[in-house]
Backbone and ligand atoms as CSV (ligand in chain L), in Angstrom:
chain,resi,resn,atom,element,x,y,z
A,1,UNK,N,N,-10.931,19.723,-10.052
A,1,UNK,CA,C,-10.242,18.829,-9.112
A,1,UNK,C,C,-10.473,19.317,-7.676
A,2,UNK,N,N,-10.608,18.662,-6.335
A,2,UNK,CA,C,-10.634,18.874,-5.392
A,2,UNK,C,C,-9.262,19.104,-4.532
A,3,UNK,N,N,-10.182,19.504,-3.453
A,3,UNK,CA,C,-8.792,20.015,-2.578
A,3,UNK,C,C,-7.789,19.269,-2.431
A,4,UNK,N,N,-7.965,18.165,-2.149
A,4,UNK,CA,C,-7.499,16.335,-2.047
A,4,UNK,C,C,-6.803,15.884,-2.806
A,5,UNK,N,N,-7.400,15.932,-3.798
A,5,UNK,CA,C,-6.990,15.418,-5.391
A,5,UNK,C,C,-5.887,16.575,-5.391
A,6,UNK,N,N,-5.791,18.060,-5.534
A,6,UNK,CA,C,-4.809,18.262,-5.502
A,6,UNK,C,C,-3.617,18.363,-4.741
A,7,UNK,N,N,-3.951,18.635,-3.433
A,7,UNK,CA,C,-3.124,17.857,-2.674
A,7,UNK,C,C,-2.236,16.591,-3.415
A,8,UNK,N,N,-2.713,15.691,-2.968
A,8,UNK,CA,C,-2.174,14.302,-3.524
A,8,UNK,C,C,-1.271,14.740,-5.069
A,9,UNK,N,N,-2.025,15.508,-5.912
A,9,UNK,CA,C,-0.693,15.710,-6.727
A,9,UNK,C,C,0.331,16.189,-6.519
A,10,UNK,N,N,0.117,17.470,-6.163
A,10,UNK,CA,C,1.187,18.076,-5.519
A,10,UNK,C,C,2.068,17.028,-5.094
A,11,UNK,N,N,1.732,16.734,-3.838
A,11,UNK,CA,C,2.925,15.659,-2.911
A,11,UNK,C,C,3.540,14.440,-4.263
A,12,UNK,N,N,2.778,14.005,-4.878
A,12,UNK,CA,C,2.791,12.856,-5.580
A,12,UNK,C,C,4.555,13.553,-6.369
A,13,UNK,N,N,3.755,14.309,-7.249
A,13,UNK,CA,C,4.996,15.014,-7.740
A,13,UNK,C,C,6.224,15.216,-7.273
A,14,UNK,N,N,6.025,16.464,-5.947
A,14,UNK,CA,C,7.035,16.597,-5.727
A,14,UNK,C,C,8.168,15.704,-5.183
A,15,UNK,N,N,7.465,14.484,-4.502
A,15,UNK,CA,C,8.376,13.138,-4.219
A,15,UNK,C,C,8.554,12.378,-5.786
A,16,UNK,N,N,8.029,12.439,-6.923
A,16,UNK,CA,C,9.015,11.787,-7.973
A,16,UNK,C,C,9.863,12.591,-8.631
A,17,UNK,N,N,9.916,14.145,-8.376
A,17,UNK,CA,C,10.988,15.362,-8.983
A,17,UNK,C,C,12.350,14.506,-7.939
A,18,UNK,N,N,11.551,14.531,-6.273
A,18,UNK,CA,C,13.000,14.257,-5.794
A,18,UNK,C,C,13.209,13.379,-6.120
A,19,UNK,N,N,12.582,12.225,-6.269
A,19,UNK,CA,C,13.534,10.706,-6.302
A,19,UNK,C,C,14.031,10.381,-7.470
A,20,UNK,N,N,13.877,11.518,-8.764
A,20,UNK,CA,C,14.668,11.333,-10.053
A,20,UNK,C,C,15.718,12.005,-9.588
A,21,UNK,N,N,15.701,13.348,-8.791
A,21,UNK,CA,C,16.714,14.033,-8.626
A,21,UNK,C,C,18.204,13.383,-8.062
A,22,UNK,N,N,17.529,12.319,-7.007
A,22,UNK,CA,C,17.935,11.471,-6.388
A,22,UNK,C,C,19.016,10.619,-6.444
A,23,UNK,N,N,18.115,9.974,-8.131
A,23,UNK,CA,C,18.607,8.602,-8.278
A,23,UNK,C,C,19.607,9.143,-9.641
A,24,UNK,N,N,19.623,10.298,-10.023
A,24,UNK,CA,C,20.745,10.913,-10.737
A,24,UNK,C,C,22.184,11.278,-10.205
A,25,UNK,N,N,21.714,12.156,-9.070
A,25,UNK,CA,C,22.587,12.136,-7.950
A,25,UNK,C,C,23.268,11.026,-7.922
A,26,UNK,N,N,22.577,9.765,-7.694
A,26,UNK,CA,C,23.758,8.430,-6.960
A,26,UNK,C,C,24.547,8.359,-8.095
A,27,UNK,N,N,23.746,8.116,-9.584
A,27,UNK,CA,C,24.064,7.704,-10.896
A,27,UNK,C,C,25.499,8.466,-11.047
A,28,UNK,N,N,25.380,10.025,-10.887
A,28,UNK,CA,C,27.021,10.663,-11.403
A,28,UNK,C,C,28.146,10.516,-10.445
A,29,UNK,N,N,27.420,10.542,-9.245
A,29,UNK,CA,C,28.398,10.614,-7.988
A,29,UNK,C,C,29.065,9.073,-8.165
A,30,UNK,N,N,29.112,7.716,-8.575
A,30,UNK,CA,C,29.932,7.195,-8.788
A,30,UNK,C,C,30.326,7.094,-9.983
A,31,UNK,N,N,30.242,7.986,-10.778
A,31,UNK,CA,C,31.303,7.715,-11.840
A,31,UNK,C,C,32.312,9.190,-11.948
A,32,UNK,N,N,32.550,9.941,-10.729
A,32,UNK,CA,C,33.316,11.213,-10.317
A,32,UNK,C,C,34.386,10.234,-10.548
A,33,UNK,N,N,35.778,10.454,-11.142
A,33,UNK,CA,C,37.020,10.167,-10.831
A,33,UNK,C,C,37.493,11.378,-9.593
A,34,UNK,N,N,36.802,12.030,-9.562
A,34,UNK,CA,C,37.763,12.935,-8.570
A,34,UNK,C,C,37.397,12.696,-7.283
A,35,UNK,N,N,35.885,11.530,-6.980
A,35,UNK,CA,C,36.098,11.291,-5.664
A,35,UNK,C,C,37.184,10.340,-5.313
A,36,UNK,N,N,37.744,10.312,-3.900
A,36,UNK,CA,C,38.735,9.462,-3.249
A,36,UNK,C,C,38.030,8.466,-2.942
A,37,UNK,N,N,38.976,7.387,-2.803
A,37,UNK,CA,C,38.588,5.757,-2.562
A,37,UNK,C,C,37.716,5.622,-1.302
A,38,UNK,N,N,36.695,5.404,-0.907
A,38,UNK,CA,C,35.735,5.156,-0.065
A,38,UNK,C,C,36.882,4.410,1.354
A,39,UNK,N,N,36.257,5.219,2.278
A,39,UNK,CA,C,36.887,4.882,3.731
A,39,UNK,C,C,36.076,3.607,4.337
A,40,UNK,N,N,36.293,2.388,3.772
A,40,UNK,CA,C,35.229,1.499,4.290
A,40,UNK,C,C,35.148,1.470,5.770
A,41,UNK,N,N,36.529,1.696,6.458
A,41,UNK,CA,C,36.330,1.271,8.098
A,41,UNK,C,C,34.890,2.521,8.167
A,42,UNK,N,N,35.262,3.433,7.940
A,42,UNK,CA,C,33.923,4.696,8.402
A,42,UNK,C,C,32.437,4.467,8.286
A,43,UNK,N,N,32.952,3.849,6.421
A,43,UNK,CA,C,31.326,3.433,6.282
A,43,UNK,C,C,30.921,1.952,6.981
A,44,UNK,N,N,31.569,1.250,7.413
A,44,UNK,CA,C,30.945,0.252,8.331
A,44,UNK,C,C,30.331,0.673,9.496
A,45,UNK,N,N,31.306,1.680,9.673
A,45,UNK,CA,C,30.914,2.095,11.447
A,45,UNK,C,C,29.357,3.010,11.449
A,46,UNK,N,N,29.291,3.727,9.902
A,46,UNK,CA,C,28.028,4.214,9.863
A,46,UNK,C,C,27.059,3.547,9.371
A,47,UNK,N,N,27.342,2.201,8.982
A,47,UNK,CA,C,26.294,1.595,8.309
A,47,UNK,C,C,25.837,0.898,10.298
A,48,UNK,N,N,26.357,0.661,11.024
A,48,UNK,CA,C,26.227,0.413,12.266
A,48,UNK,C,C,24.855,1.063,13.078
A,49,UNK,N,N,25.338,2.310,12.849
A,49,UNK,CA,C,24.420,3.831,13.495
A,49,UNK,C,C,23.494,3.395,12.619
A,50,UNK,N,N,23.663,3.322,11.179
A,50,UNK,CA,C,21.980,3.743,10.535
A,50,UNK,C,C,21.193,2.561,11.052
A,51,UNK,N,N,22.107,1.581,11.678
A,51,UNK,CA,C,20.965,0.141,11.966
A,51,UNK,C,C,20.132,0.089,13.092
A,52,UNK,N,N,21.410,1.337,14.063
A,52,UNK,CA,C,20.608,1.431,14.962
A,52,UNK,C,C,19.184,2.152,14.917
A,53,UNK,N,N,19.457,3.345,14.381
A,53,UNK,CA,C,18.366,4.420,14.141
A,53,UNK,C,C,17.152,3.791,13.888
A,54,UNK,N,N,17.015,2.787,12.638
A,54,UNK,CA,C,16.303,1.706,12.226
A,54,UNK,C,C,15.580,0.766,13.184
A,55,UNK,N,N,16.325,0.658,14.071
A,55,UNK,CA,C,15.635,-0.604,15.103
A,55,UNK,C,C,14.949,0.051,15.585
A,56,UNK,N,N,15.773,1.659,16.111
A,56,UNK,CA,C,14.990,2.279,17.271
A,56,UNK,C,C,13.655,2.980,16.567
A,57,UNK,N,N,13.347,3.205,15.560
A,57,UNK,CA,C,12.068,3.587,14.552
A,57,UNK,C,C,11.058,2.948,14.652
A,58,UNK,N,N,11.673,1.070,14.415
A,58,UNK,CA,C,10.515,0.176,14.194
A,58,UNK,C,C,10.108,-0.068,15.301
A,59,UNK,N,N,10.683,0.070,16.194
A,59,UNK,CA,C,10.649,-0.665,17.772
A,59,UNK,C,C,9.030,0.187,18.761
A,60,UNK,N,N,10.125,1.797,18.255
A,60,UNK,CA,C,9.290,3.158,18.722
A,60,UNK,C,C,7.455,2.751,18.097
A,61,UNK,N,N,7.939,2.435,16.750
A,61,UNK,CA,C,6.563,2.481,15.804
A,61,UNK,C,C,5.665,1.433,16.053
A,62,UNK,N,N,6.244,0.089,16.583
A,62,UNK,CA,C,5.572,-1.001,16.874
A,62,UNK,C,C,5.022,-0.697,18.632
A,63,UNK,N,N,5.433,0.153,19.413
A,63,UNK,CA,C,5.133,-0.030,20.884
A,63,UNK,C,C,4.027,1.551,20.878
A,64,UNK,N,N,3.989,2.152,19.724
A,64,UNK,CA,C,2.883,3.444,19.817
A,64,UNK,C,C,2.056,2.959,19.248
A,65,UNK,N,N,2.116,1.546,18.591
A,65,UNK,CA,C,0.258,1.746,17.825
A,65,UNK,C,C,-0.359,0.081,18.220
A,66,UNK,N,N,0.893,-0.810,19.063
A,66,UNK,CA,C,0.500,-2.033,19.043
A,66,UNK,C,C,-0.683,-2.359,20.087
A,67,UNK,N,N,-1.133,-0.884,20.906
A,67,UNK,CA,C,-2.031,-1.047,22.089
A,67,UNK,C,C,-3.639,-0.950,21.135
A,68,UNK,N,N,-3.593,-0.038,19.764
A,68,UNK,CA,C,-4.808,0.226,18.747
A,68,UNK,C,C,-5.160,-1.212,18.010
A,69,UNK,N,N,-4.162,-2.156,18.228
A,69,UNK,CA,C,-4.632,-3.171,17.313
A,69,UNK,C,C,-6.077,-3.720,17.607
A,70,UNK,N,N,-7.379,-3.109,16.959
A,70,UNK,CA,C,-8.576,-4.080,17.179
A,70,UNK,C,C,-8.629,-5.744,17.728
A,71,UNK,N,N,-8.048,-6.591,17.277
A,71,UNK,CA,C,-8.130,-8.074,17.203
A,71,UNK,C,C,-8.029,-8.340,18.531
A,72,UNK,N,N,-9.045,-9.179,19.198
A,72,UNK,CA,C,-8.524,-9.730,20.598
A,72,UNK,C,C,-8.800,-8.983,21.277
A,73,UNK,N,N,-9.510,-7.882,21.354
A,73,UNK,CA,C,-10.631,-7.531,21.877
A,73,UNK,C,C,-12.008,-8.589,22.598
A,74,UNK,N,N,-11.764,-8.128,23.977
A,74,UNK,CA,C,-13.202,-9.034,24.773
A,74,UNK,C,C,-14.061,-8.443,24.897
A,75,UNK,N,N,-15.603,-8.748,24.573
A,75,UNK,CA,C,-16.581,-8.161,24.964
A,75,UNK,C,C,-16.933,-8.271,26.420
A,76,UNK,N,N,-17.642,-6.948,26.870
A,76,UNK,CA,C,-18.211,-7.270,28.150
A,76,UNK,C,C,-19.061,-8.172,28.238
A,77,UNK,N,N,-19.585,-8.404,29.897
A,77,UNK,CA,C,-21.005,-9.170,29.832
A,77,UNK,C,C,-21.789,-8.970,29.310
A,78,UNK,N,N,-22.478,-7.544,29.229
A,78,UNK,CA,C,-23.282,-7.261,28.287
A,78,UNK,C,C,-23.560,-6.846,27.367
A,79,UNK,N,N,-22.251,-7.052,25.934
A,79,UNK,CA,C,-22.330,-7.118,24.969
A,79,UNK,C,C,-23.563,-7.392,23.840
A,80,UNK,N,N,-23.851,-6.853,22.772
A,80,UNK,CA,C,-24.785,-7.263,21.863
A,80,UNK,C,C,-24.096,-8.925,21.276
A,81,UNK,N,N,-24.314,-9.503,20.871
A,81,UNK,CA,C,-24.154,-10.503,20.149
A,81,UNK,C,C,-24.719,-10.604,18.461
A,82,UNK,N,N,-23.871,-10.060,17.707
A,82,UNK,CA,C,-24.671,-10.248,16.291
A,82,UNK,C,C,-23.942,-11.216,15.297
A,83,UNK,N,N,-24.579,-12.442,15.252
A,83,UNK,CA,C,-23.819,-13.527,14.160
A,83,UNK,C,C,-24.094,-13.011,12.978
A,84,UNK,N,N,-23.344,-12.971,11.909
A,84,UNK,CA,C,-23.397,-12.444,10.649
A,84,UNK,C,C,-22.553,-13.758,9.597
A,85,UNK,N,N,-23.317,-14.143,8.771
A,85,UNK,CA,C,-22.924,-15.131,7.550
A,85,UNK,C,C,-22.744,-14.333,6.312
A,86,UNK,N,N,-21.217,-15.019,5.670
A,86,UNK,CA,C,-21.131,-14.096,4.335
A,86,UNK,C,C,-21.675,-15.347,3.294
A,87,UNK,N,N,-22.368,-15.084,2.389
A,87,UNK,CA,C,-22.439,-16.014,1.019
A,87,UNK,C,C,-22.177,-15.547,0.109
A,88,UNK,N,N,-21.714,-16.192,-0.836
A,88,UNK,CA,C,-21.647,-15.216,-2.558
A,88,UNK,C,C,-23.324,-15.157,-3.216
A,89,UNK,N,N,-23.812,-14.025,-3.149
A,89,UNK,CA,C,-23.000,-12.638,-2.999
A,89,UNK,C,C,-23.970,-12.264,-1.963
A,90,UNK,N,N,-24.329,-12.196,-0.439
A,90,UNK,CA,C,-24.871,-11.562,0.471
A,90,UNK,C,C,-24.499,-11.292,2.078
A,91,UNK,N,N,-24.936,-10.524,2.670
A,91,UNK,CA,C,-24.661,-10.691,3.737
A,91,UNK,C,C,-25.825,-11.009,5.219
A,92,UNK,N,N,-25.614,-12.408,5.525
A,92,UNK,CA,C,-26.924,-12.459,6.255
A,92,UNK,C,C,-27.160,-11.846,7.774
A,93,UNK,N,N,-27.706,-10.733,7.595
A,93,UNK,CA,C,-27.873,-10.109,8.873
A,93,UNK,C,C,-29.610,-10.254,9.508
A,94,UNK,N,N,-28.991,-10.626,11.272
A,94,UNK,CA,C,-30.281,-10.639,11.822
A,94,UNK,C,C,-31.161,-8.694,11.623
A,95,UNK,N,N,-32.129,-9.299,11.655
A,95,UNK,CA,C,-32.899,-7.897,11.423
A,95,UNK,C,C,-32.916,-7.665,12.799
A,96,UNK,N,N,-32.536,-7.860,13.731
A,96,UNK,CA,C,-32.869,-7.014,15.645
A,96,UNK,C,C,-31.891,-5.971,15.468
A,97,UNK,N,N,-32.243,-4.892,15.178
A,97,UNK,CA,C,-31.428,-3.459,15.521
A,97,UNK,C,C,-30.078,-3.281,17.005
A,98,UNK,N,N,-29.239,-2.939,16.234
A,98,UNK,CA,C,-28.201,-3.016,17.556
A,98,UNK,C,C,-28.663,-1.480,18.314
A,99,UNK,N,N,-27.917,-1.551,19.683
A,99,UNK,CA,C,-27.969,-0.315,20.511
A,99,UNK,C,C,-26.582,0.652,20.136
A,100,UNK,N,N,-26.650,1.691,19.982
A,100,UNK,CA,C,-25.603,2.852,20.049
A,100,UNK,C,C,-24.791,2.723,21.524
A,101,UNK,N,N,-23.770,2.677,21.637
A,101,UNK,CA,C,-23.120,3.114,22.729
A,101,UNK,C,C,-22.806,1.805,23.738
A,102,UNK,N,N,-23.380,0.613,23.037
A,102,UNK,CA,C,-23.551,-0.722,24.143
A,102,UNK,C,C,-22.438,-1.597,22.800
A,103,UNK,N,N,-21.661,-2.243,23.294
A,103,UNK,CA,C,-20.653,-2.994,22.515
A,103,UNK,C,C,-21.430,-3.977,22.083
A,104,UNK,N,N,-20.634,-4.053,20.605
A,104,UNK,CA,C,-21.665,-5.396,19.300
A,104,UNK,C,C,-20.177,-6.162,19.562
A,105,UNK,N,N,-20.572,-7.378,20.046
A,105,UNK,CA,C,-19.981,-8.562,19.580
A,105,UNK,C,C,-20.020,-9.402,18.151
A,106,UNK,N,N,-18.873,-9.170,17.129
A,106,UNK,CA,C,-19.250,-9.664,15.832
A,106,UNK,C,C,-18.929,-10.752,15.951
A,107,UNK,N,N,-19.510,-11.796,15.362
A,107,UNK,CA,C,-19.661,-13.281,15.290
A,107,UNK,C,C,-19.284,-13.614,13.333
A,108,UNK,N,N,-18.352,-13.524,12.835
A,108,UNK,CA,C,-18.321,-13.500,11.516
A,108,UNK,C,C,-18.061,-14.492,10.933
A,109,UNK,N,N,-19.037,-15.147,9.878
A,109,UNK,CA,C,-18.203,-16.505,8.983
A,109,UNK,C,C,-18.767,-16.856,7.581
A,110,UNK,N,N,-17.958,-17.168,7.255
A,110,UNK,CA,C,-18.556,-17.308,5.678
A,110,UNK,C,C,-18.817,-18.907,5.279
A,111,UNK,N,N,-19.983,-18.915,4.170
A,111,UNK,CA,C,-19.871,-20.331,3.904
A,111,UNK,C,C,-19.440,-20.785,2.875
A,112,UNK,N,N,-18.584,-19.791,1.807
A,112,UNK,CA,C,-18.189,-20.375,0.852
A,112,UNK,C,C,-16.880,-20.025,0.690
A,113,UNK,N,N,-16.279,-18.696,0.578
A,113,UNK,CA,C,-14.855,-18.388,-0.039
A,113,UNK,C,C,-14.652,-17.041,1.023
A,114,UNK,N,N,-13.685,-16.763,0.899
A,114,UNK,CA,C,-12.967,-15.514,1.909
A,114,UNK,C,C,-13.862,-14.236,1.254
A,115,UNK,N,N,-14.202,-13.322,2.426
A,115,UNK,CA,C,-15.045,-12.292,1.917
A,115,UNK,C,C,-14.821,-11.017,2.931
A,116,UNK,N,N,-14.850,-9.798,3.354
A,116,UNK,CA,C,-14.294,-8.897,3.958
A,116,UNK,C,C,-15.583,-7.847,4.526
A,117,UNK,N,N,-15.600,-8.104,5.616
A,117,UNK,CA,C,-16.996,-7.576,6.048
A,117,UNK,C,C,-16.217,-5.850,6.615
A,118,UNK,N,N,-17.400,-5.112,5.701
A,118,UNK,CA,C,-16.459,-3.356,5.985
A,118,UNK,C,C,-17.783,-2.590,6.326
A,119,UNK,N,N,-17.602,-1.976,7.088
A,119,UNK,CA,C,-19.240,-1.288,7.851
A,119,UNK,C,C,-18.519,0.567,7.752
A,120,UNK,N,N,-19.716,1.247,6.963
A,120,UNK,CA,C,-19.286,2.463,6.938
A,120,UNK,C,C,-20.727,3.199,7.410
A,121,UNK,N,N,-20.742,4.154,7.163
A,121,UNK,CA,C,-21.473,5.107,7.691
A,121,UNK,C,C,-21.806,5.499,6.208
A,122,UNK,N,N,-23.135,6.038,6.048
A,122,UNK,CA,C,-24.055,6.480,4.906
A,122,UNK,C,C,-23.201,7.427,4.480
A,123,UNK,N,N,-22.258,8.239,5.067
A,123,UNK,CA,C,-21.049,9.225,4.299
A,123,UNK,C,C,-20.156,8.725,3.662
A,124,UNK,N,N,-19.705,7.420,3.894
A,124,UNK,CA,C,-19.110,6.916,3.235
A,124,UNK,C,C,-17.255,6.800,3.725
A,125,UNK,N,N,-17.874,7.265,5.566
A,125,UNK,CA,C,-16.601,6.702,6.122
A,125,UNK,C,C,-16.546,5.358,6.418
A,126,UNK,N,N,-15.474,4.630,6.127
A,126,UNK,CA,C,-14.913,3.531,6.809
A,126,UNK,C,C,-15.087,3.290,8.812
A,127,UNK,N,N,-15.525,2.136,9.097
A,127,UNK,CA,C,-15.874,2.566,10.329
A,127,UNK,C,C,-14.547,1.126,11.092
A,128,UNK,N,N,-14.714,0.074,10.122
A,128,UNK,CA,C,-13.586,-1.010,10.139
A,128,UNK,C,C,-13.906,-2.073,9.586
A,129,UNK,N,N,-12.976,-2.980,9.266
A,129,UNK,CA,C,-12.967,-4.180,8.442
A,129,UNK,C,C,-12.961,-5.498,9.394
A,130,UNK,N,N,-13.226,-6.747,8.864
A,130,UNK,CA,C,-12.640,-7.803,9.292
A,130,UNK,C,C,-12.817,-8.767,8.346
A,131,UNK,N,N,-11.822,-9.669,8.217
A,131,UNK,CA,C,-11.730,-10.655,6.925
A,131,UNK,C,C,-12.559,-11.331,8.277
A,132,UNK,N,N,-13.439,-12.438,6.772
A,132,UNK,CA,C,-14.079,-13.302,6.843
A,132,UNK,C,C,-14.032,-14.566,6.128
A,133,UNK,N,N,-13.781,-15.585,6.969
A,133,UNK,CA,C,-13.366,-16.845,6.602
A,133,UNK,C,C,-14.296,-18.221,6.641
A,134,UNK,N,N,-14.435,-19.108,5.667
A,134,UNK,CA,C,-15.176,-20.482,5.823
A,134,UNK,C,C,-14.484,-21.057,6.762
A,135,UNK,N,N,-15.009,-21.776,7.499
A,135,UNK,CA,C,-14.786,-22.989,8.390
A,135,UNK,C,C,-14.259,-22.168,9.453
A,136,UNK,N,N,-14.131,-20.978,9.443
A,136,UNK,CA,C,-14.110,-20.212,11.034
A,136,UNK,C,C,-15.022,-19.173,11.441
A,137,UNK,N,N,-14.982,-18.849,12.888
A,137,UNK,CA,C,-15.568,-17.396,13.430
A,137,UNK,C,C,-14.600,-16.430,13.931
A,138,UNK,N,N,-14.655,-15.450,13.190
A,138,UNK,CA,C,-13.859,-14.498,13.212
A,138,UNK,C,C,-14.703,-13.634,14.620
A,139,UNK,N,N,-14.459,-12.830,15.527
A,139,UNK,CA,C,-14.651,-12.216,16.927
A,139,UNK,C,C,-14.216,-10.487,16.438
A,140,UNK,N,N,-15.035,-10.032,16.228
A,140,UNK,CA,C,-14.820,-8.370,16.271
A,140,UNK,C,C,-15.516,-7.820,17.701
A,141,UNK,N,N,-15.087,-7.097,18.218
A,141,UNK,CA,C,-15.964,-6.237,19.217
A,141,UNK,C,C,-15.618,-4.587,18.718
A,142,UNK,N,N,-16.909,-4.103,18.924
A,142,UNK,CA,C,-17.082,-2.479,17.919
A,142,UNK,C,C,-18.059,-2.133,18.905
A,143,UNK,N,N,-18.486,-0.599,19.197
A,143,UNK,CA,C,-19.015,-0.026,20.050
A,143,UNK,C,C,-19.822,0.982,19.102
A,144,UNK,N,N,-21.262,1.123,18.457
A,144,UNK,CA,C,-21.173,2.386,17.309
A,144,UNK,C,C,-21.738,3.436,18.455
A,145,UNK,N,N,-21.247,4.567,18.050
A,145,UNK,CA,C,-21.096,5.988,18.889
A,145,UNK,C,C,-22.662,6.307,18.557
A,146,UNK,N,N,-22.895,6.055,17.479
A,146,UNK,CA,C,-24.714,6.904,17.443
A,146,UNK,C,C,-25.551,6.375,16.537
A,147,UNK,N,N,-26.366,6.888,16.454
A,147,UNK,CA,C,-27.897,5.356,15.913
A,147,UNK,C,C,-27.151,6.103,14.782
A,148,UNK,N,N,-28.088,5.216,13.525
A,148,UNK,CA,C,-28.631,5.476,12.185
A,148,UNK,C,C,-28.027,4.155,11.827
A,149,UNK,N,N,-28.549,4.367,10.317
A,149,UNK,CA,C,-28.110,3.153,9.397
A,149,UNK,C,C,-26.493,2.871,8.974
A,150,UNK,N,N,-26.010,1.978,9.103
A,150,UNK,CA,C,-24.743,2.165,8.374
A,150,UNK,C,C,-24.693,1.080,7.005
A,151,UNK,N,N,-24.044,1.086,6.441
A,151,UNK,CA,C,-23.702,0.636,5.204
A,151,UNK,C,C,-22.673,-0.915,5.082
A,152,UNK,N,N,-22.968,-1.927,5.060
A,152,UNK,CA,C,-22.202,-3.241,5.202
A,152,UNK,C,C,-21.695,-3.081,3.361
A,153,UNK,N,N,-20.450,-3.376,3.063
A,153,UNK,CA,C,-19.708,-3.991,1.983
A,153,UNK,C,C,-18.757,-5.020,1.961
A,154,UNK,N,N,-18.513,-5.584,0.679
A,154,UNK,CA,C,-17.426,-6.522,0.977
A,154,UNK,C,C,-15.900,-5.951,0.384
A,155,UNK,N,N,-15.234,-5.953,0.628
A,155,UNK,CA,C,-14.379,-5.414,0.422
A,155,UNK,C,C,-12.863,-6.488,-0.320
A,156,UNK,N,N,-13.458,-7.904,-0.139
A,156,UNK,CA,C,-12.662,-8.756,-0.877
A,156,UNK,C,C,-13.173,-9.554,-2.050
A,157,UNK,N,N,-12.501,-9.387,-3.239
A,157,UNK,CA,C,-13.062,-10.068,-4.298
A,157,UNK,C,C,-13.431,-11.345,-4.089
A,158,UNK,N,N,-14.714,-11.586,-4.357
A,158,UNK,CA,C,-15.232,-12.904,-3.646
A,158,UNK,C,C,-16.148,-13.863,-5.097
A,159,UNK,N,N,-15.662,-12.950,-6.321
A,159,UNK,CA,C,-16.320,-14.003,-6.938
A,159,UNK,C,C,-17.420,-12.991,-7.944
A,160,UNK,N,N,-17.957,-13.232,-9.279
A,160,UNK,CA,C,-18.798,-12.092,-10.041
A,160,UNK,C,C,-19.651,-11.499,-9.435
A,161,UNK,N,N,-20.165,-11.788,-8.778
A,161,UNK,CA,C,-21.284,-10.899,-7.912
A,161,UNK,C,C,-20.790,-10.065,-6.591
A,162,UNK,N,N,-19.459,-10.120,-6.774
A,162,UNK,CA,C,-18.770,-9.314,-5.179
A,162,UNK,C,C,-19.002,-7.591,-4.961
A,163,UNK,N,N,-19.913,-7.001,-6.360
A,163,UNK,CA,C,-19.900,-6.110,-6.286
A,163,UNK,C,C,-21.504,-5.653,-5.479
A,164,UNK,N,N,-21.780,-6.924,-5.544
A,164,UNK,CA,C,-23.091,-6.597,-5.249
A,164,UNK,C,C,-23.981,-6.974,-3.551
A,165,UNK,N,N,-22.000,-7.677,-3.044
A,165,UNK,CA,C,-22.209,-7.971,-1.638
A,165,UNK,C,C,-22.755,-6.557,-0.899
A,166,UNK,N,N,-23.932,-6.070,-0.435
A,166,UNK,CA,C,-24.447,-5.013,0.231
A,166,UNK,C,C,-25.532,-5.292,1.230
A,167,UNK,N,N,-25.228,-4.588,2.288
A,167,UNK,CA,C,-26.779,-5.185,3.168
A,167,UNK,C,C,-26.340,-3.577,4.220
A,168,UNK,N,N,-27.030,-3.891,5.157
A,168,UNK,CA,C,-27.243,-2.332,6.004
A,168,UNK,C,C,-27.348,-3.105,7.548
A,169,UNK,N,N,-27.120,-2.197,8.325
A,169,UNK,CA,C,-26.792,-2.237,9.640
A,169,UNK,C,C,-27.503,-1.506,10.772
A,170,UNK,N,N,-28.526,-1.642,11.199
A,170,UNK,CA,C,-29.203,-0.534,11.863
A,170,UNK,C,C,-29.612,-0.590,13.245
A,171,UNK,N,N,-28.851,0.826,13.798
A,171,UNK,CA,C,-28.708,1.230,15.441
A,171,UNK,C,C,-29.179,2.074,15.898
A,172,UNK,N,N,-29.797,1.746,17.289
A,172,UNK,CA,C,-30.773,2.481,17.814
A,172,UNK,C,C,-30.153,3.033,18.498
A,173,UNK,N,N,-30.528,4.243,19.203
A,173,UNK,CA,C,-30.732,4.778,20.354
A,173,UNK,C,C,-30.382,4.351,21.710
L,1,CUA,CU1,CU,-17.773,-11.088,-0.777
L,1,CUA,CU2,CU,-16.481,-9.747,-2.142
């Protein structure tokens, strides 16, 4: 097993030890006769606080990552322009090599059923996604940091041959 793999058990585990531990906990703690009758005015007033805490979490969490959202992104003037068509099962890419470091304008659309255009790197990182839709053009703008080939997949079940949606991506210099 790898480092990863164990990792992930580890954690995996030790969060279902606690959440049996947990959910035993709640299980005996109301059937104690020796606890006293619940102070509802208190617990209202704390069910209050925990709502706040809550807002202020999602609020915090939505205003630190809502500036990363890809979508709606403009290309510059001198953007690449690359139209890309999905079909079952291919992906039609122009063969003109993009530039490293000069922004690709994605032009994305499919002509038959929803399909998920995912561009990784020959390692087999994820570089980003964008659903791809019939009867629209989907607008990605992506910048790749350095030549070589990258790896196009589909990433949405699109039908028996979805395994075989594959094509390649290649940036120059
Ligand atoms: Cu196209 Cu899966």
């Amino acid at each position: 097993m790898g480092t990863t793999a164990t990792v992930l058990s580890i954690s995996f585990t030790t969060v279902c030890v606690l959440g049996i531990a947990f959910v035993i906990y709640i299980a005996r703690s109301t059937r104690n006769p020796a606890v006293a009758a619940p102070d509802h005015g208190a617990l209202a007033e704390r069910e209050k606080a925990w709502f706040g805490v809550v807002v202020v979490l999602l609020v915090s969490l939505l205003v630190a990552t809502i500036f990363f959202t890809p979508y709606g992104r403009t290309a510059s003037a001198n953007a690449q322009v690359e139209k890309i068509e999905a079909i079952q099962f291919a992906w039609l890419i122009p063969s003109t090599p993009l530039q490293a470091g000069r922004q690709v304008e994605f032009k994305l659309t499919s002509a038959d059923v929803n399909h998920s255009f995912a561009v990784y790197t020959m390692s087999g990182e994820l570089l980003f996604e964008v659903q791809v839709m019939p009867g629209r053009t989907t607008d990605y703008v992506y910048t790749f940091k350095h030549a070589g080939t990258y790896r196009v997949l589909c990433l949405e079940y699109c039908g028996v041959g979805h395994a075989e949606m594959e094509n390649q991506l290649t940036v120059t210099a």
